[in-house]
C-alpha positions as CSV (number, residue, x, y, z in Angstrom):
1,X,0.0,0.0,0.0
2,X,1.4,3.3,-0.8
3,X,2.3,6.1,1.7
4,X,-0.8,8.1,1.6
5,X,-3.0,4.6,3.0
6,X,-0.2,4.5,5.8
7,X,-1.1,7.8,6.5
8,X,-4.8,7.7,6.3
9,X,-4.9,4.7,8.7
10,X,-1.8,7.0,11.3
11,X,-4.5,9.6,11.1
12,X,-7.7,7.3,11.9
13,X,-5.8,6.0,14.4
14,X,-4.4,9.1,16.3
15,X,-7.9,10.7,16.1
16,X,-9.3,7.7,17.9
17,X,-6.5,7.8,20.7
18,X,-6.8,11.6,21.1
19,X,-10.7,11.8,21.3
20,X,-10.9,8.9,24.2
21,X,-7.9,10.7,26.1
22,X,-10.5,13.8,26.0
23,X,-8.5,16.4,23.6
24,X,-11.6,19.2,23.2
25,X,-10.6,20.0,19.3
26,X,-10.3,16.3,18.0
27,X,-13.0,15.8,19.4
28,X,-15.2,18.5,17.5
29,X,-13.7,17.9,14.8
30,X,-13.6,14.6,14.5
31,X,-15.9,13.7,12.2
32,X,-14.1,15.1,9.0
33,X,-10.3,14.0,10.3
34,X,-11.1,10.9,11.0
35,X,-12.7,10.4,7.3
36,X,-10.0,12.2,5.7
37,X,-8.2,9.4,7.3
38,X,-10.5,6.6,5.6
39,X,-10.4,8.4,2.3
40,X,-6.8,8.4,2.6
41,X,-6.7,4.6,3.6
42,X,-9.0,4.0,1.0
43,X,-7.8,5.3,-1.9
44,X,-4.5,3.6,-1.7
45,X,-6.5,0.0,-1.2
46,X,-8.1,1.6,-4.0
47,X,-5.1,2.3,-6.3
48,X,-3.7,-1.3,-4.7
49,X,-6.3,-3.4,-6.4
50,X,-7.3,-1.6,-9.1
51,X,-4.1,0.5,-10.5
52,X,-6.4,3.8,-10.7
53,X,-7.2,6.4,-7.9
54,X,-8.4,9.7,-7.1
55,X,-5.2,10.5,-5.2
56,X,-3.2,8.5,-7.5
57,X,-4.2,8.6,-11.4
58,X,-7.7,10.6,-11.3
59,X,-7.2,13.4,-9.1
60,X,-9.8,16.2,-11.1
61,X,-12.4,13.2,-11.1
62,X,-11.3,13.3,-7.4
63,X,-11.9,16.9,-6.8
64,X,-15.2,16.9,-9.3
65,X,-16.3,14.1,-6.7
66,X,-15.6,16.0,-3.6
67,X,-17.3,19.1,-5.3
68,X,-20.6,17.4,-5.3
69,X,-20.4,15.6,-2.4
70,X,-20.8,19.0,-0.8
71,X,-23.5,20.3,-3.1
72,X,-25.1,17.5,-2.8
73,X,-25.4,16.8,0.9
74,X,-26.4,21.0,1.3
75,X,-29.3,19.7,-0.8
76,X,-30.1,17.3,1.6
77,X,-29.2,19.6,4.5
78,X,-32.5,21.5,2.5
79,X,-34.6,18.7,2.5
80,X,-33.9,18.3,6.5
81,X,-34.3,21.7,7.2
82,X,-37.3,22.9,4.8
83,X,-38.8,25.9,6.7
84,X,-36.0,28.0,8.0
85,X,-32.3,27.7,8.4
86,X,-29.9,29.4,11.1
87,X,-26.0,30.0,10.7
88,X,-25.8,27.6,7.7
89,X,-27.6,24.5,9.0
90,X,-30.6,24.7,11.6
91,X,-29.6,22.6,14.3
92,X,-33.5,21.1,15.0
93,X,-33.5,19.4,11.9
94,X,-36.4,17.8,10.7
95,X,-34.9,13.8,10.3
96,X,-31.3,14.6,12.1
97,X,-30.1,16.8,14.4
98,X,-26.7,18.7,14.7
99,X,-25.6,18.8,18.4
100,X,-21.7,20.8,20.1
101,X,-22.0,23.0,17.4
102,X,-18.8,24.9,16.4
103,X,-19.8,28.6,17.6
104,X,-18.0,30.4,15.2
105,X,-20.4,30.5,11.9
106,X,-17.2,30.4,9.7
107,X,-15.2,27.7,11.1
108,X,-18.9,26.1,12.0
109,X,-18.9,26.3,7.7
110,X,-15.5,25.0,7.3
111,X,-16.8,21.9,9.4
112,X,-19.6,21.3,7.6
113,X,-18.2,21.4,3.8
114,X,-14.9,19.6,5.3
115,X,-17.2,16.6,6.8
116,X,-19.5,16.5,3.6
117,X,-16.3,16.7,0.7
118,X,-15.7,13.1,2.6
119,X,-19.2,11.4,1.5
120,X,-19.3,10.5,-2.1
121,X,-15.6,9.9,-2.2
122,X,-15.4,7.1,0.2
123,X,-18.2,5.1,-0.7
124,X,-16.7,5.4,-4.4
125,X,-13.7,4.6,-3.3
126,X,-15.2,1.7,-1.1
127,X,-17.4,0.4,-3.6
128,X,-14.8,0.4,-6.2
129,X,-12.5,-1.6,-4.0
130,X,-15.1,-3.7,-3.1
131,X,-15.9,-4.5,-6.7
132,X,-12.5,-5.4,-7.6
133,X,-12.3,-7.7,-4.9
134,X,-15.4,-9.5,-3.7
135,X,-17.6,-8.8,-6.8
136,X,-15.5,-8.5,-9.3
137,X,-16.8,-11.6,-11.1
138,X,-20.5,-10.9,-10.2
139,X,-22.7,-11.7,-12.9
140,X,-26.6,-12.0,-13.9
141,X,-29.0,-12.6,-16.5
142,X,-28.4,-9.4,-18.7
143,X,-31.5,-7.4,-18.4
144,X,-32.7,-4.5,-20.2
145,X,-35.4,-2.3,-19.0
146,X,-37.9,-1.2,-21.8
147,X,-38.3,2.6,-22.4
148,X,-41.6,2.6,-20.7
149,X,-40.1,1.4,-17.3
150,X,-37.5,4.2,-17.8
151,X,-40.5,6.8,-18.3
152,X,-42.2,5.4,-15.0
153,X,-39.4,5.5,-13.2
154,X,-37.9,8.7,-14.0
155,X,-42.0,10.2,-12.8
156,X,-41.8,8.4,-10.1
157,X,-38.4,9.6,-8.7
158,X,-39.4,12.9,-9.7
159,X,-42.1,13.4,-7.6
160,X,-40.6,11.6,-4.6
161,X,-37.9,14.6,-4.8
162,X,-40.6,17.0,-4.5
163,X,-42.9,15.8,-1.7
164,X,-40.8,16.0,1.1
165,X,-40.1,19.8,-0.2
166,X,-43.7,20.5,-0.2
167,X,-45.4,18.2,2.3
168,X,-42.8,18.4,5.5
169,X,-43.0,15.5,7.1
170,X,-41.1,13.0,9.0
171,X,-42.2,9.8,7.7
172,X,-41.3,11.1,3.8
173,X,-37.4,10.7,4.6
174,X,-37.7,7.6,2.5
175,X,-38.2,9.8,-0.5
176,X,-35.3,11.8,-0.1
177,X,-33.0,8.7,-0.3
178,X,-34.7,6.6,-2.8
179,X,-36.5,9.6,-5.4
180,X,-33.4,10.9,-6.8
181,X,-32.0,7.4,-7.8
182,X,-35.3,6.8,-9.7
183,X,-35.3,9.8,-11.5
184,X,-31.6,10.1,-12.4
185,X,-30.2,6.8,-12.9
186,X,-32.5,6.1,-15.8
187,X,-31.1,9.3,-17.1
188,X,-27.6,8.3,-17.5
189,X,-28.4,5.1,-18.6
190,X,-30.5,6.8,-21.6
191,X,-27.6,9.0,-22.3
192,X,-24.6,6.5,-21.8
193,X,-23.2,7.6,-19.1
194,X,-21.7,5.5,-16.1
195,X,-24.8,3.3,-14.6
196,X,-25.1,0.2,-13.1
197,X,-28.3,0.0,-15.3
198,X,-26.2,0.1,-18.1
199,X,-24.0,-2.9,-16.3
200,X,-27.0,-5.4,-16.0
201,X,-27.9,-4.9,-19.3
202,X,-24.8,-6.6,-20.2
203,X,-25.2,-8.8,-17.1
204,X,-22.6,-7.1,-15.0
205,X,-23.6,-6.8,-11.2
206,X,-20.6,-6.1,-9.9
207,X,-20.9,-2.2,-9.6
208,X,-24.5,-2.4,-8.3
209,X,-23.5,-5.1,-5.9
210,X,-20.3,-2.6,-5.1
211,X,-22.4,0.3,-4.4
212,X,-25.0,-1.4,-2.5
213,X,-22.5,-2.8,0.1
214,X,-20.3,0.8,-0.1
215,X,-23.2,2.0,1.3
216,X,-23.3,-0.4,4.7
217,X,-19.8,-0.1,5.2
218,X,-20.0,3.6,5.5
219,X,-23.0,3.7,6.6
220,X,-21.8,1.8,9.9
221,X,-18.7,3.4,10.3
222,X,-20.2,7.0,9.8
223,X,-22.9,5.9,13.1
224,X,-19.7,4.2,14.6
225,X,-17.6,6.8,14.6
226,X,-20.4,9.9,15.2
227,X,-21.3,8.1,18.4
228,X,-18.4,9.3,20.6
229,X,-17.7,12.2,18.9
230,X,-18.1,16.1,20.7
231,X,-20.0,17.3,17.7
232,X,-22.3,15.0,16.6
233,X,-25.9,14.1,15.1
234,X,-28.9,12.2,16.5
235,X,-32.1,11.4,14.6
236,X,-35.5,12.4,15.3
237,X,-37.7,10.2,13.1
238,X,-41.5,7.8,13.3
239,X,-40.1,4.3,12.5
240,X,-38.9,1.9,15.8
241,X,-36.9,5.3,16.5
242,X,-36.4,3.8,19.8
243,X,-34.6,1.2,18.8
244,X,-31.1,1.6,18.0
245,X,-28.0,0.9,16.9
246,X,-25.3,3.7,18.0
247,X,-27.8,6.8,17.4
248,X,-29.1,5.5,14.5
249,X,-32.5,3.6,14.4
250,X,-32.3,0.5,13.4
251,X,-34.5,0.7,10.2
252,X,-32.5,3.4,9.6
253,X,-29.8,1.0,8.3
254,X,-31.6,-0.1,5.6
255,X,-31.5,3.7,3.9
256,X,-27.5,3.4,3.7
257,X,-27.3,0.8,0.5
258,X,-30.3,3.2,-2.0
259,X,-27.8,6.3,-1.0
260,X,-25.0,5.0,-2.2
261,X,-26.9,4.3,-5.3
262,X,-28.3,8.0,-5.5
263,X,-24.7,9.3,-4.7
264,X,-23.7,8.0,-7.7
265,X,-26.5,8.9,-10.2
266,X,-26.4,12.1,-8.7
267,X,-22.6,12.6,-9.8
268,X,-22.5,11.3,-12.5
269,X,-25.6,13.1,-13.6
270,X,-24.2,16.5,-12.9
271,X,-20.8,15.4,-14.3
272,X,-22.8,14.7,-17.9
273,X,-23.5,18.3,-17.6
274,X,-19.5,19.4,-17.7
275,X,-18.7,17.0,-20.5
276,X,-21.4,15.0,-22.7
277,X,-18.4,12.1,-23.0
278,X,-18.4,10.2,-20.9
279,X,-15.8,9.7,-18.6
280,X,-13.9,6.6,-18.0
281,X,-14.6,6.9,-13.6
282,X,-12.6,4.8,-11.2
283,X,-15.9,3.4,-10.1
């Protein structure tokens, strides 16, 4: 493994020693070193197993990535926080809520955009490491959805992006995590850009299968690692949300493997947008 993974794992690992010996910044801050520590680690397994990385070989696709990992979560930040908004991100959030705040606004925005840069590029990074490992010979009966199903879908997502926006409600969060995957991945797939739709119609699974567990692995290491931490979330929704695992509810789970998948229409939808080829991704 090169030196950057080495580092990545020196950093995960110095963040976990100083936040249990109680060192007040690590421990505000912790969410976004201790993932600039996984990205790290994971983008050298990355570059290990599959030659090609966003540190390594694809560092604008890298940067393109980390862009819209911020854009995109502020979106959802939207969706949490539909009727007002105070210093960036109101704190009595709808679905999750922010708690040890940073008090200055600015550094309080650093913290936010710092943390979200980390999302889309290590479940990418996990999912492509996964896929070149464990599912790299995954295969299925090639299927390809008829145009109609594409049209249905595509309504479907769209108006499960725009409920929760009109109709504020906690039981809708299941919109927000499945409606943009609906309406997007068909998209790509239309306009040959990277999809796992595309994939299964050649009888490749591997990228779907990739994603989906991308999107557990984080997804447990994201509740794993916010427990402790100073600054931290907690969720606030209508399902079992007694019942939980860390602070997350236990049906709660089951949203990680969908957002992984809507992670990465959602990139690659916007990235269409910058460049009608499409581009050769390292996932």
């Amino acid at each position: 493994m090169s030196a950057h993974g080495w580092a990545g794992l020196g950093v995960i690992g110095a963040a976990e020693v100083l936040l249990f010996s109680g060192e007040p910044t690590v421990a505000r801050w912790f969410t976004p070193i201790v993932w600039t520590g996984y990205v790290l680690f994971i983008d050298a397994v990355t570059a290990r197993f599959t030659g090609r990385s966003y540190l390594t070989t694809d560092r604008v696709e890298g940067l393109l990535v980390a862009l819209t990992s911020i854009a995109c979560w502020w979106l959802f930040e939207l969706y949490n926080s539909p009727r007002f908004w105070r210093g960036g991100v109101h704190a009595e959030g709808l679905w999750w809520r922010y708690h040890g705040l940073e008090p200055n606004l600015f550094l309080r925005r650093v913290g936010y955009d710092w943390a979200f840069a980390t999302i889309f590029p290590a479940m990418f990074l996990t999912a492509a490491t996964l896929r070149a490992t464990i599912f790299r010979r995954a295969r299925v009966r090639a299927w390809r959805p008829p145009p109609a199903a594409l049209r249905f879908l595509v309504a479907i997502g769209a108006i499960g992006v725009v409920v929760p926006l009109v109709v504020v409600s906690t039981w809708l969060v299941p919109l927000v995590w499945i409606g943009w995957v609906l309406m997007l991945e068909p998209l790509n797939y239309r306009r040959g850009r990277p999809s796992w739709l595309a994939d299964l119609a050649s009888g490749d699974a591997s990228r779907l299968f990739g994603l989906l567990a991308s999107g557990v692995v984080c997804g447990v290491l994201w509740e794993l690692w916010n427990y402790w931490a100073a600054t931290r979330w907690t969720y606030a929704v209508p399902y079992l949300g007694g019942i939980k695992v860390f602070e997350m509810p236990v049906l709660g789970y089951l949203g990680f493997p969908p957002f992984a998948l809507e992670a990465y229409a959602m990139y690659h939808w916007l990235r269409g947008l910058l460049d009608r080829r499409p581009p050769n991704p390292v996932l």
